[in-house]
MARLUM-325901 format. One record per residue (C-alpha): residue in three letters; x, y, z. Coordinates in nm, 4 decimals, decimal comma. Each point is the difference from the previous one (the first is absolute). Layout:
TIDO  mifi        xx        yy        zz
TIDO   ALA         X         Y         Z
...
//
This chain:
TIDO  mifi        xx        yy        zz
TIDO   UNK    8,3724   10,3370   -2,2128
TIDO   UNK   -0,0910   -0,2614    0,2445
TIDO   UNK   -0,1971   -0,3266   -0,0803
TIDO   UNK   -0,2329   -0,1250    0,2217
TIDO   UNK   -0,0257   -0,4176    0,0689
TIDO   UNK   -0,3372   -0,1340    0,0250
TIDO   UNK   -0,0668   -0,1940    0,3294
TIDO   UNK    0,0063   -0,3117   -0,1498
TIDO   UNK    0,3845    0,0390   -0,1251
TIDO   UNK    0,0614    0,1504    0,3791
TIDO   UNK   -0,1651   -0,3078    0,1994
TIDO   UNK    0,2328   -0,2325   -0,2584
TIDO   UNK    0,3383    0,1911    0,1341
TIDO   UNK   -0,1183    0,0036    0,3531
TIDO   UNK   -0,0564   -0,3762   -0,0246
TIDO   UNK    0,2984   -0,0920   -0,1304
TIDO   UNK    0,2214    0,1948    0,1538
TIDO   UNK   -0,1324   -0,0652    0,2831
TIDO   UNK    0,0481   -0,3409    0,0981
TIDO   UNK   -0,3629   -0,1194   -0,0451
TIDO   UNK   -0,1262   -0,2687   -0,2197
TIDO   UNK   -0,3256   -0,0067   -0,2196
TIDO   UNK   -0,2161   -0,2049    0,1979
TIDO   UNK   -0,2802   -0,0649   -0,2993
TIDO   UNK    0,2502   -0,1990   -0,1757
TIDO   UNK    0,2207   -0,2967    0,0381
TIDO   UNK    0,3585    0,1259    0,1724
TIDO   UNK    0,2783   -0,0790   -0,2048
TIDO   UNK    0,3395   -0,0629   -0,0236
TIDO   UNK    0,0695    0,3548   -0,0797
TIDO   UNK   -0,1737    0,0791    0,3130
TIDO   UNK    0,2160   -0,2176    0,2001
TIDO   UNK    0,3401    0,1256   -0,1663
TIDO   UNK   -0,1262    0,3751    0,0692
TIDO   UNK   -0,1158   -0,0537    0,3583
TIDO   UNK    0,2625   -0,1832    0,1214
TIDO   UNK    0,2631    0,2080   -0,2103
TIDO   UNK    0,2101   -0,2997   -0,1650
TIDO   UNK   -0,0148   -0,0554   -0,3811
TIDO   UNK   -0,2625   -0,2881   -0,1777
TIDO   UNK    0,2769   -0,2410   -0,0186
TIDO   UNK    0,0660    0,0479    0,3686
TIDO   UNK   -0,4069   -0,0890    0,0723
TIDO   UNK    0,0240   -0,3091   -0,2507
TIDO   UNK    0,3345   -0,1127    0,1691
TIDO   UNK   -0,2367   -0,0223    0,3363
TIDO   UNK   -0,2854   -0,1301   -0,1574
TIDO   UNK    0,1868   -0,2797   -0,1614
TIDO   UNK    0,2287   -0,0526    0,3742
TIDO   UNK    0,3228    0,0946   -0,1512
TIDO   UNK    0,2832   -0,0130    0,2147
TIDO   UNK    0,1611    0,2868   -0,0951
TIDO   UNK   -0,2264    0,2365    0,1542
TIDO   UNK    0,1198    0,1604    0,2843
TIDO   UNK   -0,1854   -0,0931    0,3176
TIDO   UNK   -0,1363    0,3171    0,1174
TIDO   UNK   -0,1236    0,0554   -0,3493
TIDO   UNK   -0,1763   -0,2815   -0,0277
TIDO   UNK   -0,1513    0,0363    0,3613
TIDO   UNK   -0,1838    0,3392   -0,1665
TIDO   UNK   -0,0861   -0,0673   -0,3502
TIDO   UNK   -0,1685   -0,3368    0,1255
TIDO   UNK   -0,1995    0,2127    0,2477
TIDO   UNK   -0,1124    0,2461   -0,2374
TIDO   UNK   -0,1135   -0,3236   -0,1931
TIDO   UNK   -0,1680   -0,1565    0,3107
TIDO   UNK   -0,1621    0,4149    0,0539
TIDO   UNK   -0,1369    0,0163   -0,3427
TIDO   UNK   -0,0976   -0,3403   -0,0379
TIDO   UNK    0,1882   -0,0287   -0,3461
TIDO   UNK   -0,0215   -0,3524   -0,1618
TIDO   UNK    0,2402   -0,0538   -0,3121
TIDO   UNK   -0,1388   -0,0528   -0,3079
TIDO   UNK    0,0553   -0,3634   -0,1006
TIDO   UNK   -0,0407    0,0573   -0,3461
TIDO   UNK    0,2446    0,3364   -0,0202
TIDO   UNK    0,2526   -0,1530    0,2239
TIDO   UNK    0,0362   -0,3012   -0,2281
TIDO   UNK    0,0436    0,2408   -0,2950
TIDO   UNK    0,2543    0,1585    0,1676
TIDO   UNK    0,1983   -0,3371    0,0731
TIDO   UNK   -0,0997   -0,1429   -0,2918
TIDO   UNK   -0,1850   -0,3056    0,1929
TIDO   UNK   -0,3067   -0,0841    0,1152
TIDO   UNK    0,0819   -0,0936    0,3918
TIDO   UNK   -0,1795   -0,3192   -0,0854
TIDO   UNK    0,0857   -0,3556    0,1243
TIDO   UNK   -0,1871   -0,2804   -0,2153
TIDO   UNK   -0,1282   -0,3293    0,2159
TIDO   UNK    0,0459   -0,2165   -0,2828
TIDO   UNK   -0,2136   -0,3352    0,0570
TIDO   UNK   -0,1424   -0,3177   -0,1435
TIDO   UNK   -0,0999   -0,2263    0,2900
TIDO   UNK   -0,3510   -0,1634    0,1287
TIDO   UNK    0,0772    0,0447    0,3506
TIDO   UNK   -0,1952    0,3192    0,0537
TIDO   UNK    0,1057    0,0061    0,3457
TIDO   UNK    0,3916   -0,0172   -0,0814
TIDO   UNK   -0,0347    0,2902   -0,2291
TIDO   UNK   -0,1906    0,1907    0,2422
TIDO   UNK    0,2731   -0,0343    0,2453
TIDO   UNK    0,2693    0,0868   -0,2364
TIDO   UNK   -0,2205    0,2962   -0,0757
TIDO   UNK   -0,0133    0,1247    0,3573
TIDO   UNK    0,3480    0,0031    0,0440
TIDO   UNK    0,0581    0,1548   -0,2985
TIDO   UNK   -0,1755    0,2492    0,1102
TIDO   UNK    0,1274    0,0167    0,3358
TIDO   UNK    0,3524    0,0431   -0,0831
TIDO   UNK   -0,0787    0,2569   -0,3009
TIDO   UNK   -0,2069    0,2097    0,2969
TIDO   UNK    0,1673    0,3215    0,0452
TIDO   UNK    0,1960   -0,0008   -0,3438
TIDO   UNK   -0,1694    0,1801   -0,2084
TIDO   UNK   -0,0297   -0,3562   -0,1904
TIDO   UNK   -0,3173   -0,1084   -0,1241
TIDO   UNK   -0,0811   -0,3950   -0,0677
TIDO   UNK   -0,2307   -0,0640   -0,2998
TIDO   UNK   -0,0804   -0,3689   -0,0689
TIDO   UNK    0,0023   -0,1962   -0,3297
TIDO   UNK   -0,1295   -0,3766    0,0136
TIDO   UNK    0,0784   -0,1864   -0,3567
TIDO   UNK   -0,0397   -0,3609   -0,1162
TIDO   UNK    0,3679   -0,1338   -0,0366
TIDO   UNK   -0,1739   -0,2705   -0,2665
TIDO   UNK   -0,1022    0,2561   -0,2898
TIDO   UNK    0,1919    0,0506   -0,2664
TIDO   UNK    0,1345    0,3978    0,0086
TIDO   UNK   -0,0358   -0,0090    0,3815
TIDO   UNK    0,4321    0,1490    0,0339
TIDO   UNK   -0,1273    0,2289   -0,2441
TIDO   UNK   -0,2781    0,1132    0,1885
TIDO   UNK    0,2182    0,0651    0,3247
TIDO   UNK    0,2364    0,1694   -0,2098
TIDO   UNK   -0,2333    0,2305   -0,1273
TIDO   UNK   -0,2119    0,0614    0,3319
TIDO   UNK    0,3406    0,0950    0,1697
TIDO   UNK    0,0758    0,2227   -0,2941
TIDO   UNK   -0,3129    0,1570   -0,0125
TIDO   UNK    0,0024    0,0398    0,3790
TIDO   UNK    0,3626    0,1049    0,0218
TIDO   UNK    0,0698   -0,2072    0,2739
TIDO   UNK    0,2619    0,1092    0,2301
TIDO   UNK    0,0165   -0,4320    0,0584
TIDO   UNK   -0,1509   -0,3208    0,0437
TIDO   UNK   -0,0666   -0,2669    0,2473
TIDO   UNK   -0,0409   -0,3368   -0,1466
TIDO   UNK   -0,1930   -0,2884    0,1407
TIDO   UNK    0,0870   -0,3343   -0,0432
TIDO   UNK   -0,0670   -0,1498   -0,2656
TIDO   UNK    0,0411    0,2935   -0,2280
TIDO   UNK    0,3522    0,0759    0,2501
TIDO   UNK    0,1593   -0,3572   -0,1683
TIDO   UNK   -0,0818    0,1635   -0,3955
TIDO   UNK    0,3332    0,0897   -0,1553
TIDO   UNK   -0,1493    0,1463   -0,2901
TIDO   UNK   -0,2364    0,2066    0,2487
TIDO   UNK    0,3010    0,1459    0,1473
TIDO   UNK    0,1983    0,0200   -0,3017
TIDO   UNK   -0,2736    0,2340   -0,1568
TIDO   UNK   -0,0387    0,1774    0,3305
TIDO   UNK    0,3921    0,1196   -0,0142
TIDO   UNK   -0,0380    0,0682   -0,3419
TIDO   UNK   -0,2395    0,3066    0,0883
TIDO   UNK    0,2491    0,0962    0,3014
TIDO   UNK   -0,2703   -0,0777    0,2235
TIDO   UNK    0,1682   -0,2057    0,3189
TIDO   UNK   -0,2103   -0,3129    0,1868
TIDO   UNK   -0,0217   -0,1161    0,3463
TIDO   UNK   -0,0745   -0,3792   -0,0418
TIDO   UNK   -0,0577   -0,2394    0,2351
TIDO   UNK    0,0275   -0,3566   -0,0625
TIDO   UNK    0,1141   -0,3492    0,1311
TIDO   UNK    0,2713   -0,0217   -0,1568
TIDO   UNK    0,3238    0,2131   -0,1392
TIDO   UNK   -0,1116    0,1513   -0,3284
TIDO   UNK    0,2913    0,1010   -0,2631
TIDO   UNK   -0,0539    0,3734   -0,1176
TIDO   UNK   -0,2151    0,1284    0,2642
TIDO   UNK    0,0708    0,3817    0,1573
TIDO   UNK   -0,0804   -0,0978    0,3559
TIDO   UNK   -0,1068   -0,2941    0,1263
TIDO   UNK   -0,1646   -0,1659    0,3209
TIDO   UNK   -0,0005   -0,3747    0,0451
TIDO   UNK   -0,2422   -0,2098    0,1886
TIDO   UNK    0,1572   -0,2784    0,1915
TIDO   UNK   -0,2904   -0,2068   -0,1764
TIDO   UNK    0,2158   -0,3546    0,0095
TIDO   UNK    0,1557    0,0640    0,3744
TIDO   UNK   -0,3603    0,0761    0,1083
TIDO   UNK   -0,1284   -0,3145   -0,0973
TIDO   UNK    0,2992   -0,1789    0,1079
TIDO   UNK   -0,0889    0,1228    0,3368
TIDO   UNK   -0,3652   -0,1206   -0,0313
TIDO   UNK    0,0803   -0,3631   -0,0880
TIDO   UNK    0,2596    0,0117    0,2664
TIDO   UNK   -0,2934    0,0839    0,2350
TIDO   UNK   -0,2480   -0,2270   -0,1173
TIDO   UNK    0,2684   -0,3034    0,0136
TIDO   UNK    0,0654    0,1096    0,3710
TIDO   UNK   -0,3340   -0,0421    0,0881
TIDO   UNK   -0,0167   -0,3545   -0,0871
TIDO   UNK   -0,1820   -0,0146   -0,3328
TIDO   UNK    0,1062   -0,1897   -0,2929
TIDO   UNK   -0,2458   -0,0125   -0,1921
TIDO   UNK   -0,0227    0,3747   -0,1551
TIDO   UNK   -0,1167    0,1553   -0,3174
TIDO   UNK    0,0904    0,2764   -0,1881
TIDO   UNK   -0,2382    0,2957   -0,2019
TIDO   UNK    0,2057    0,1389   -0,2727
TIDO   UNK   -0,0313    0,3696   -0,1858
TIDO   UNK   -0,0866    0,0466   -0,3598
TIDO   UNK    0,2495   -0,0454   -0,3312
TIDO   UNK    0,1314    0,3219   -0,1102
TIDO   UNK    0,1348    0,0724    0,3120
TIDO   UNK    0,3256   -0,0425    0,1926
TIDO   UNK   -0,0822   -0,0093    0,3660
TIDO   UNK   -0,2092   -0,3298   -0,0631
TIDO   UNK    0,3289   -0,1915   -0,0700
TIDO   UNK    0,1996    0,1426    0,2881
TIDO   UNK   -0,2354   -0,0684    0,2532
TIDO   UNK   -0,0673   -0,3546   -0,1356
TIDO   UNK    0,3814   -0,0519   -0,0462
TIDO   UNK    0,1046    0,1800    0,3741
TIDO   UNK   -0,3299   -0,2445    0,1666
TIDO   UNK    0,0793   -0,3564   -0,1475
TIDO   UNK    0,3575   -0,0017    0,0194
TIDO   UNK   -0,0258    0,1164    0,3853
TIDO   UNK   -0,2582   -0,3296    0,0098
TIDO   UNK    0,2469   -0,2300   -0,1796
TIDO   UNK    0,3110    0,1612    0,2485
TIDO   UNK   -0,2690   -0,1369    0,2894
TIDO   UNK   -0,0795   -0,3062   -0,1733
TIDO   UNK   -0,3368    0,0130   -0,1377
TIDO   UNK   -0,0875   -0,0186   -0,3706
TIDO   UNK   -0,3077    0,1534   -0,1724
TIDO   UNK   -0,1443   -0,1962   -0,1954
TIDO   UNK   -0,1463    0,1434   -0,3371
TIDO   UNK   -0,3475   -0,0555    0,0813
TIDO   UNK    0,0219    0,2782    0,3106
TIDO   UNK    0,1282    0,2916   -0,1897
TIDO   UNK   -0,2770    0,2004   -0,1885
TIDO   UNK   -0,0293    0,3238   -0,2043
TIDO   UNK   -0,1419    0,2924    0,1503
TIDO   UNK   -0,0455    0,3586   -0,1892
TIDO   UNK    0,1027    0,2578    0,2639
TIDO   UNK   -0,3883    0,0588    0,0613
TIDO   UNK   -0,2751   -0,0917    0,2914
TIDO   UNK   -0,2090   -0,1719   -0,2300
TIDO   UNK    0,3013   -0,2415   -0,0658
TIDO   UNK    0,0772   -0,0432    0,3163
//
């Protein structure tokens, strides 16, 4: 005796064997997988730009992507890597115009990735502030972290950063012992240049603005601009170098 199937079970085979996707819902990476006939891994390996995807493969599981519109799910992707494809701009600076730059390119060299940036100001000065980083990149499960200078030049910052197996990007003015990878500003060589300049131009007579304590660039650009003035002959006397903060208002 023969059963019958009921339309809706008969529309459900037709669909899927058919090559068509459900077009109420979101596509998936099933749907990809099935309609470019490659396996899930295969989809994720061209998702995630894996070079060891064959090149015509690639060319039509990312147009089946591009076709359906598909858009990975941040959250499922990172539970199937076991990270969060999140880089932490890590930041405790005045100048809201240097972290606003650092942010754009951030930003502009995460485009593209499949990064995202998320940003996490702190006050160096409070007591459980490394604890506080530690636990915002734990909680966040950062996939790593750009410093800013000053918290860049914190050894124990760092130290508690490795200890989480969570990798930094600092950049400072100086060499600093125990970070992952580092970019230095030529912060003393700079300012060696500008007192070279200002001596050229005849003045002798020239002052000097300082940054704030706490930080490390302050003393290199101090150090890099009155020994260039003492190589041309001119000493600064105590009187013409003042404290500044960083800030506008100090300025």
């Amino acid at each position: 005796m023969s059963r019958r199937r009921s339309p809706a079970a008969t529309r459900q085979e037709s669909k899927s064997g058919s090559g068509e996707v459900d077009r109420t819902r979101n596509p998936t990476i099933n749907d990809i997988a099935r309609l470019s006939g490659v396996s899930k891994k295969t989809v994720s390996r061209v998702i995630n730009e894996s070079p060891s995807v064959r090149a015509d493969t690639r060319q039509r599981v990312s147009e089946i992507i591009r076709q359906l519109g598909f858009v990975p799910d941040p959250q499922a992707r990172g539970l199937a890597f076991r990270r969060s494809f999140l880089i932490g701009l890590i930041y405790d600076n005045p100048n809201a115009e240097f972290v606003v730059n650092m942010q754009y390119g951030a930003l502009d060299a995460l485009r593209g990735t499949g990064y995202e940036l998320v940003v996490h100001p702190c006050d160096r000065r409070s007591p459980g502030f490394v604890d506080g980083v530690r636990l915002f990149a734990e909680r966040q499960k950062l996939h790593g972290a750009i410093l800013l200078p000053p918290l860049s030049e914190n050894p124990e910052l760092l130290a508690a950063l490795q200890s989480i197996g969570c990798p930094q990007a600092s950049i400072a003015s100086v060499q600093v012992e125990g970070a992952t990878h580092q970019i230095v500003s030529s912060d003393r060589d700079a300012c060696a240049e500008l007192a070279a300049h200002l001596a050229g131009l005849g003045h002798r007579r020239i002052g000097v603005i300082t940054g704030p304590e706490g930080h490390r660039s302050p003393i290199e650009r101090r150090l890099g601009f009155l020994n260039e003035l003492e190589r041309q002959g001119i000493t600064t006397p105590e009187d013409l170098i003042v404290s500044g903060r960083y800030t506008f208002e100090s300025g």
